[in-house]
N, C-alpha and C positions, 0 to 999 in steps of 0.2 A: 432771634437772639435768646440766650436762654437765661434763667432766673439769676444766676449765680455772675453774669456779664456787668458789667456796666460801661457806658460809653464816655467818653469825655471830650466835652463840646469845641469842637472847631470854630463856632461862631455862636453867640447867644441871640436869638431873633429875640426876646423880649423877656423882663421879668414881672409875676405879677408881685405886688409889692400889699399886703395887708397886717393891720394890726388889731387883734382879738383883745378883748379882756372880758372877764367875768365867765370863761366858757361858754357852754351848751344856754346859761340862761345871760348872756354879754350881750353884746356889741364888739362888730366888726366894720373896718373900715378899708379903706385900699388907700394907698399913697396919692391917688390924684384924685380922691373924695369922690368917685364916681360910684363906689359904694361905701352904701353906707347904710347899716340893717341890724336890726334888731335881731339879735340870735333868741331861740326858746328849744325847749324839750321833743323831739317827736313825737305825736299824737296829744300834746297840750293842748291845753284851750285859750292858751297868751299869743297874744300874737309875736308877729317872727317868723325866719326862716331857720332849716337846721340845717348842719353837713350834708346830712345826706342828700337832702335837696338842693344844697348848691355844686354838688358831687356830679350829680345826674342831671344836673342843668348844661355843666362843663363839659362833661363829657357826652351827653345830646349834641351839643352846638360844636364840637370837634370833630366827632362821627362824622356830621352832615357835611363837615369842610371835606374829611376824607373819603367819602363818598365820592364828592363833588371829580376831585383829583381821581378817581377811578375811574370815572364816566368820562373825562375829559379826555384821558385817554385811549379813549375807545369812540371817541368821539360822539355821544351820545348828550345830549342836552336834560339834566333835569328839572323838573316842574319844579316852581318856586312853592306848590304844594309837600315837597319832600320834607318830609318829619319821622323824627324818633323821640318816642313816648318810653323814659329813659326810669327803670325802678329801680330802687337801691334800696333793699332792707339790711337795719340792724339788725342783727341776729347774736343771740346766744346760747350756748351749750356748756352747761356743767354752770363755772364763773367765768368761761370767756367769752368776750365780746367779740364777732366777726362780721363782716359785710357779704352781700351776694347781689347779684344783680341782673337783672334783664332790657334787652336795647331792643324795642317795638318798632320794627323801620318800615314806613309806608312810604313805598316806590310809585307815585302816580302815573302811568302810560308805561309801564316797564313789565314783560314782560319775566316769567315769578326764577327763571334759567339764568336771563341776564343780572336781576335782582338778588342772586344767590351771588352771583358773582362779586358786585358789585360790594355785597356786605360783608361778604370774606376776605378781599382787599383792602377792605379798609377796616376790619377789625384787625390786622394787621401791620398797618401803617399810621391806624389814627394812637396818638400818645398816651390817652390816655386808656385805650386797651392794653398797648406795651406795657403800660404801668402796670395794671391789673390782671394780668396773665400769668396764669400759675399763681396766683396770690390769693384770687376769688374766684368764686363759682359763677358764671357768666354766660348767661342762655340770648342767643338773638333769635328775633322771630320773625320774619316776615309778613309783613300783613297784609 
């Protein structure tokens, strides 16, 4: 799908539903109170979590779904060891602010041919790569 596309949903599987205030130094909540967090600065010393680390939390734990769907089609069973160690820096140049990121995927009993495979179909099916494709700079690495 290319940058300039957009799709329009035939059916919606779920929405997440949250309410910020205060920014980078708030509080955020979700609509069924299952989150609920103190937001701070990156690299502060307050506690809290920031975007970028619930950025790379989401997109970690959607990878691994689409992973999952890659292997299954090929029928191949993943270790419940399978992790991705997911980096998302803020970044700036001049006075703009931009994101970049790196997806760390450790294929336990997988073969590094199959494993190539696997992380190319699903950087390609998982959503929130779609999202972030042609947008940001996105290195995946095998491990």
């Amino acid at each position: 799908m290319e940058n300039n596309q957009t799709l329009s949903a035939e059916k919606v599987l779920y929405t997440g539903k949250t309410h910020t205030t205060g920014g980078r130094e708030g509080f955020s909540k979700s609509s069924d109170n299952n989150l609920n967090i103190k937001l701070s600065t990156p690299g502060g010393n307050e506690s809290g979590t920031n975007p970028e680390q619930l950025f790379a939390a989401g997109w970690s734990a959607c990878f691994i779904g689409a992973l999952g769907i890659a292997a299954r089609k090929r029928k191949i069973r993943l270790s419940p060891e399978t992790a991705v160690d997911a980096e998302v820096d803020l970044c700036m140049n001049d006075d703009a602010y931009f994101l970049q990121a790196r997806l760390n995927v450790t294929l336990p009993g997988i073969d590094n041919e199959t494993a190539k495979l696997l992380t190319e179909e699903a950087h390609q099916t998982c959503p929130y790569s779609k999202m972030s494709r042609g947008n940001i700079n996105v290195e995946i690495n095998i491990m």
